[in-house]
C-alpha positions, -999 to +999 in steps of 0.1 A: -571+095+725-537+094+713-518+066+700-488+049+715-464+025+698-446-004+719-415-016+707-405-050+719-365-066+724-363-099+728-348-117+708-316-118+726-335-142+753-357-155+725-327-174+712-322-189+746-352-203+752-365-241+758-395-251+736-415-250+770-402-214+774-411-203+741-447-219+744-450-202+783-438-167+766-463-174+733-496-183+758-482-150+780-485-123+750-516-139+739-525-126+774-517-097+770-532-089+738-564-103+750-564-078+777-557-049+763-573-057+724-599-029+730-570-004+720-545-025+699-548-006+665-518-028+648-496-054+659-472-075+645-441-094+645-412-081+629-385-098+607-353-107+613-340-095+579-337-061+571-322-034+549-299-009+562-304+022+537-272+047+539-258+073+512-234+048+505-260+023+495-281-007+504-268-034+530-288-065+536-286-074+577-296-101+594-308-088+630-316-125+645-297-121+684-291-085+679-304-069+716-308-037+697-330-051+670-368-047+674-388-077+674-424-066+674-445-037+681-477-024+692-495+009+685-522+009+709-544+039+719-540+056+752-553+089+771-525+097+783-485+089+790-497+076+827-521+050+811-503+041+782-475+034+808-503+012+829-510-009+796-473-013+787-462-024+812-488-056+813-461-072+785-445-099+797-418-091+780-399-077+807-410-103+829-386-130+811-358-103+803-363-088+773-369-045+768-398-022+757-399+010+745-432+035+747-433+057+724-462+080+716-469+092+679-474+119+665-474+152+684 
């Protein structure tokens, strides 16, 4: 099997949200996890501060809003593009506007 990594942006929408939104989008991922757990290998969250690392140096960024910046991720296993597609596309994230991005690992 090989391994996939889904990248979730969201926060964008995330930002926009009402408390009854947020809980709805919360009890939706839990979902989804649930469903597809079997071949979750790591997921997590990820934070709003960062570090961009250039030549010039080390810049501290806030990406909170930023519909560029990635807000979680899943590395899942899959046995192929066509499933790991399948399984992607169970997130709800796209379902209340956000992006994801498959991406497999490796070669």
């Amino acid at each position: 099997m090989d391994q996939y990594m889904l990248l979730m942006f969201d926060d964008e929408i995330w930002q926009t949200f009402s408390e009854s939104e947020q809980a709805l989008w919360v009890t939706r991922i839990r979902g989804f996890v649930k469903e597809i757990e079997e071949r979750i290998v790591k997921a997590d969250p990820v934070g709003y501060e960062g570090r961009m690392i250039t030549k010039d140096g080390v810049e501290v960024v806030d990406f909170t809003g930023d519909p560029d910046a990635v807000t979680g991720y899943f590395i899942f296993e899959a046995e192929s593009w066509d499933e790991a597609v399948q399984l992607a596309q169970k997130c709800p994230t796209t379902e209340f506007g956000g992006r994801l991005q498959l991406r497999k690992l490796g070669h």
